[in-house]
N, C-alpha and C positions, 0 to 999 in steps of 0.2 A: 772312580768307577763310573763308565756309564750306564745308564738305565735310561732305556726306549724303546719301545715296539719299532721295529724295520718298517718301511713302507713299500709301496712297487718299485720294481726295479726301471731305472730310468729306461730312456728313449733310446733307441740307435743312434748313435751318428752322423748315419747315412740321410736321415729325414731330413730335409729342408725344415719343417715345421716347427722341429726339437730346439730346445734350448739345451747346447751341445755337452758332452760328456768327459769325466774321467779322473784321473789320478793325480797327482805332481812328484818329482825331485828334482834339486835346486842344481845348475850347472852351468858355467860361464859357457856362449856363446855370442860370438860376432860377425859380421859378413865381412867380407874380403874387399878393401878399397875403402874402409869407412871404418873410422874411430870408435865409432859408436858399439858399444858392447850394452845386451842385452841380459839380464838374468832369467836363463829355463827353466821350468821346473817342470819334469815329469813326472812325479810323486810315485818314482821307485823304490825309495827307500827314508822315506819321511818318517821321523821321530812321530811319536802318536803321546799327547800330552792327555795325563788322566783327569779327570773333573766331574763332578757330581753335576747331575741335570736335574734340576726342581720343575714338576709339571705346574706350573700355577693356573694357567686353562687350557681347555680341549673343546673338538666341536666348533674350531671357527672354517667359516666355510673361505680356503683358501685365502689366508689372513695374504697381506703386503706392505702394510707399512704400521708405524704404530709412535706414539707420541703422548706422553706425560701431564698430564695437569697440574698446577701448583699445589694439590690437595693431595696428590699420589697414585688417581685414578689413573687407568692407563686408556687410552685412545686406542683401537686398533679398525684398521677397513679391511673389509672382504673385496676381493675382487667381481664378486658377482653385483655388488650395490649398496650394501651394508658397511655402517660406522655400529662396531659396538664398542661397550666400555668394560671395564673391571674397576669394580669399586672395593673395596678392603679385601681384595684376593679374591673376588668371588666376579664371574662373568655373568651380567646382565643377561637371563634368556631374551630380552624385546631388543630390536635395534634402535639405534636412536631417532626420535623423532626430526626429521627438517628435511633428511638427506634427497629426497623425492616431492616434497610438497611446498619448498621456499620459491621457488618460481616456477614457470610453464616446462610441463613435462618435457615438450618436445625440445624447447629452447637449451635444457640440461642433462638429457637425455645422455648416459653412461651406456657406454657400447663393452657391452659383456662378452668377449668371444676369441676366444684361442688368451694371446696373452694381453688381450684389452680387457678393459674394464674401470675399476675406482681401486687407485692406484697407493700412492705415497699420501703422508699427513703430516702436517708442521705447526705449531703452534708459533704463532707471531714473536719476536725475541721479548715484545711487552707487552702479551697478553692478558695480563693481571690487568693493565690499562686501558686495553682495548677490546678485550674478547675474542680476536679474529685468529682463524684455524684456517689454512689453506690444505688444499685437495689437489691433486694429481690424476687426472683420469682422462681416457680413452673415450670420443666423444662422437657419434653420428652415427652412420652405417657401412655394411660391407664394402660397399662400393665407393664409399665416399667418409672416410673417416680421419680423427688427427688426435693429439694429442691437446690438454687444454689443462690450465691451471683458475682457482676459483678460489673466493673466501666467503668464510662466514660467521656469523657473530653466533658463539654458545654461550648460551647459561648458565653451561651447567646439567639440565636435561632436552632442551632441542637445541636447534639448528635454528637463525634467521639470517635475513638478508643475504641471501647469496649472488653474488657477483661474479662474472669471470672477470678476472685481469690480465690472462696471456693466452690466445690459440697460437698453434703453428698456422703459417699461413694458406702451405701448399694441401690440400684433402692427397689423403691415398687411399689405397683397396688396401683389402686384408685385412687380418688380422696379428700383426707382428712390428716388434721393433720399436714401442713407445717412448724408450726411455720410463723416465717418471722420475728421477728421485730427487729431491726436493734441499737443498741447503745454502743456508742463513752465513751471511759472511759479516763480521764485526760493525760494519757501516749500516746493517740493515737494509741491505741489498739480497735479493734471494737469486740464486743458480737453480736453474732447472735443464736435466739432461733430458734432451733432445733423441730420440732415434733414427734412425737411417728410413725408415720404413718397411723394409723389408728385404726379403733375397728372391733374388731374381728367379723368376722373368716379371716380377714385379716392377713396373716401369710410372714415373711420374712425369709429367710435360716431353712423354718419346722415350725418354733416356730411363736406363736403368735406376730403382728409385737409392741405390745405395752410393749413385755417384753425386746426388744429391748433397754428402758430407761434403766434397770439395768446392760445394757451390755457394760462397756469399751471401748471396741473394734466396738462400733458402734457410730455414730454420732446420729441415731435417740433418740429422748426422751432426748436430750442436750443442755446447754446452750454451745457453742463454743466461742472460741477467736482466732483471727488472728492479723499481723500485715497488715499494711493499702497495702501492694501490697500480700498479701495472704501467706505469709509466717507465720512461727512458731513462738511465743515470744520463748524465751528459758527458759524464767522463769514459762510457763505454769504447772498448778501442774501436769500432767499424763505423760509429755514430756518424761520421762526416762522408763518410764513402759512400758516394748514390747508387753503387752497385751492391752493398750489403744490407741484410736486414739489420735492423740497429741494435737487436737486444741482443745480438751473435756476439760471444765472450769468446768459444774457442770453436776449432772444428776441427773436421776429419774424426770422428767416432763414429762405430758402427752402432752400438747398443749398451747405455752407462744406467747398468742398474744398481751403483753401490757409488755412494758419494758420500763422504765424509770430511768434515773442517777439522784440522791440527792446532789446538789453541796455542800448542808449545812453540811449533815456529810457523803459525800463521801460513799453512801449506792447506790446500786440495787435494785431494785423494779420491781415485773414482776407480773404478773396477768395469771393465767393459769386455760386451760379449766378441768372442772372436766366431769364425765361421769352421766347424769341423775343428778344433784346433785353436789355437793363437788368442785365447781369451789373454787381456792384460791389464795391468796394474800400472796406473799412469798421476802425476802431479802434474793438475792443470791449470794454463796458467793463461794469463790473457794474451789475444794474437794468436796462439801456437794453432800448429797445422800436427794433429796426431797421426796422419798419414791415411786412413783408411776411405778408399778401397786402393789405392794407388800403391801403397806401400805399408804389408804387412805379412804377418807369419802363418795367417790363415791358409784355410786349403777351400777347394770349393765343393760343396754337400754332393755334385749331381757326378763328379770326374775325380774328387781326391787333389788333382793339379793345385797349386799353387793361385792364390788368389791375383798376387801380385806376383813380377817378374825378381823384386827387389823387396828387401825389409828393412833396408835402412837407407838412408838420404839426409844428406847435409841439412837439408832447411825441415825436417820433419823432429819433432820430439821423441825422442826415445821410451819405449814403454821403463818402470823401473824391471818390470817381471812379466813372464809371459808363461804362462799355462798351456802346455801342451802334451800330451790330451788336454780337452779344454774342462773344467769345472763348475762351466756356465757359471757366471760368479753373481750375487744378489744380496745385494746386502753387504753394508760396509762400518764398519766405526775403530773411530781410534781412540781408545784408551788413555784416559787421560786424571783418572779417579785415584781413590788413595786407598781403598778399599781394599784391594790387591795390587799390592806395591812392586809384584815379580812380573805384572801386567804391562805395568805404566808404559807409556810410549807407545807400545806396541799397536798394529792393526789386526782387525780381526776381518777377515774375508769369509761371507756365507760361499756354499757350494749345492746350485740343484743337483747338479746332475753325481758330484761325488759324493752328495749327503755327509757332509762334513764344515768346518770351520778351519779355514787358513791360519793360523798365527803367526804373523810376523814381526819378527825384530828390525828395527830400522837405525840409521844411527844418524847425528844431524844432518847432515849432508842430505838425506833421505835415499841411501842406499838400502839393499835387503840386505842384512848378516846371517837370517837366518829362518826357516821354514818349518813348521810343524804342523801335525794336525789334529782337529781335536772332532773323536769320531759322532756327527747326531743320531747317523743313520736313517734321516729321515731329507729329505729337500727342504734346505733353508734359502728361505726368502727375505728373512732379515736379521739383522743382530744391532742394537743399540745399547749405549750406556744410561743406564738409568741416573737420576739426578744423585741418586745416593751412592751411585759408585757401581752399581753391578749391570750386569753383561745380560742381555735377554733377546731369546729368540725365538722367531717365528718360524715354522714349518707348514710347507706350501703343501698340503693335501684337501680332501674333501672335509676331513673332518683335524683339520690343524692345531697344533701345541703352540701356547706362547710358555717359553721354557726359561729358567733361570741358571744360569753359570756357577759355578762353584769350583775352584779349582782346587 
């Protein structure tokens, strides 16, 4: 049974602004001329799986990422600026100290506005050894802003030494399209998803900022990789190309705000925003070109039309799934605890704009079998597996839940 206060009802559509809307049910389609077969989901007629919601806090001001300490406190960032904690189930009213005063204001300066701000949070894979907590956050001004990752050494009760280790290169306007989600791959190499920058008539160096994704030489519309102090791996695939940036791992995305690592078969998993439409569910992998804006299922915010002429191409990766209406998707994790043994495998996909949790079944291959949903009723922002096996989420409001699964 669920138990939770409703929240506003999402955005239209129609808004360019919105992080876009709707339902799902699961049904094969494919384009004519191309192998490639896509899984739809309109969510016409999705199974609805029951589960208990435990409130464990409330009051976070539009929580986005959130992350474990070896003790069991939980980590969580606001998007306005704020790192708080939970220490024995109980939410810290003060934020933590360091997050504004470890180095010069202006130099660290978190751009709060629309969907920027202090983003994703990760604790180093050897923390216990090192103390360092990296940060995902939106960084400058209207005019002139980008996406940035940073570390920092905690205690325990503040924050020191904070460092960035990776900006995008290119500034844009606005406020939209950061990416941010932050994941640790076995070698201790960190992925960081990249956003497109925006929707048009948002424009970077002339050109539209979302054609950006097909450009090498740009970090926007990418999945990136670094080493854990912001250097290069040397085995990155673009490393030798003087046309690429070096830390580019994949590209063509529009907006991957759910990324998840597979321990079971060493798989990526990301969830990325579509436009009006065509959000998808993609394993990403080094090299690959996920097509957008060139070739996808989106439509466009200002005419409805078709973003691309085409959604499928020989040399582009195929999404596993694709959401349409779209679910705006946020928040990603795969199930990998023992906890809930009916779980295992399985992903779990956040929903802003459906106010709900995707469940899916997958099978090695990393096909879909199957789609459910599991109702918050409120905009989820994130869903993680805690160290001890269970399933916890965040809800994007002014005054936000971080919530416990029960199934």
């Amino acid at each position: 049974m669920v138990s939770c206060a409703s929240q506003s009802q999402p955005k239209p559509t129609t808004s360019p602004s919105s992080e876009p809307s709707a339902q799902g049910s699961a049904s094969l389609g494919s384009e004519s001329g191309s192998e490639a077969i896509a899984l739809i989901s309109d969510g016409a007629a999705l199974p609805t799986d029951e589960v208990e919601l435990a409130v464990i806090a409330e009051g976070l001001e539009h929580p986005w990422g959130m992350a474990w300490l070896p003790n069991g406190d939980i980590l969580i960032t606001e998007r306005p600026g704020n790192l708080r904690i939970i220490q024995d189930g109980v939410l810290d009213p003060e934020a933590i100290a360091g997050l504004t005063d470890v180095a010069d204001i202006t130099a660290q300066q978190v751009f709060a506005s629309r969907q920027g701000g202090l983003l994703d949070i990760s604790l180093h894979p050897r923390f216990e050894e090192n103390r360092w907590i990296y940060f995902s956050y939106a960084h400058g001004t209207r005019d002139a802003n980008r996406t940035r990752v940073a570390r920092a050494k905690f205690d325990g009760g503040a924050l020191s030494n904070w460092e960035v280790v990776f900006e995008v290169a290119q500034a844009k306007q606005g406020g939209q399209h950061f990416g941010s989600r932050l994941t640790w791959l076995p070698d201790e190499t960190l992925l960081i998803s990249i956003g497109d920058g925006g929707n048009p008539p948002l424009k970077v160096d002339g050109v539209l900022s979302r054609k950006q994704a097909q450009n090498l030489g740009s970090h926007l519309g990418k999945v990136v990789r670094i080493n854990d102090d912001g250097t290069i791996p040397p085995d990155n695939p673009f490393v030798d190309n003087p046309n690429a940036e070096p830390e580019v791992w994949s590209y063509g995305h529009r907006n991957i705000q759910g990324m998840a690592f597979d321990p079971i078969h060493q798989r990526i998993w990301a969830t990325e925003h579509g436009s009006r439409g065509g959000d998808e569910l993609n394993i990403v992998k080094a090299t690959h070109n996920y097509g957008w804006p060139d070739v996808s299922f989106s439509a466009e915010y200002s005419t409805g039309r078709p973003v691309s002429p085409v959604k499928t191409r020989e040399d582009i990766t195929e999404p596993k799934l694709v959401w349409t209406p779209a679910i705006a998707p946020s928040g990603l994790a795969f199930y990998s605890g023992d906890r809930h043994p009916q779980w295992q495998g399985n992903l779990f996909a956040g929903g802003l704009v459906s106010n709900d949790i995707r469940r899916l079944e997958i099978d090695a291959q990393g096909n879909i079998l199957s789609e459910s949903r599991i109702k918050i009723n409120q905009r989820v922002r994130d869903i993680r597996q805690s160290p001890d096996g269970h399933l916890y989420v965040l809800t994007d409001a002014d005054s936000g839940r971080l919530l416990k699964l029960e199934p």
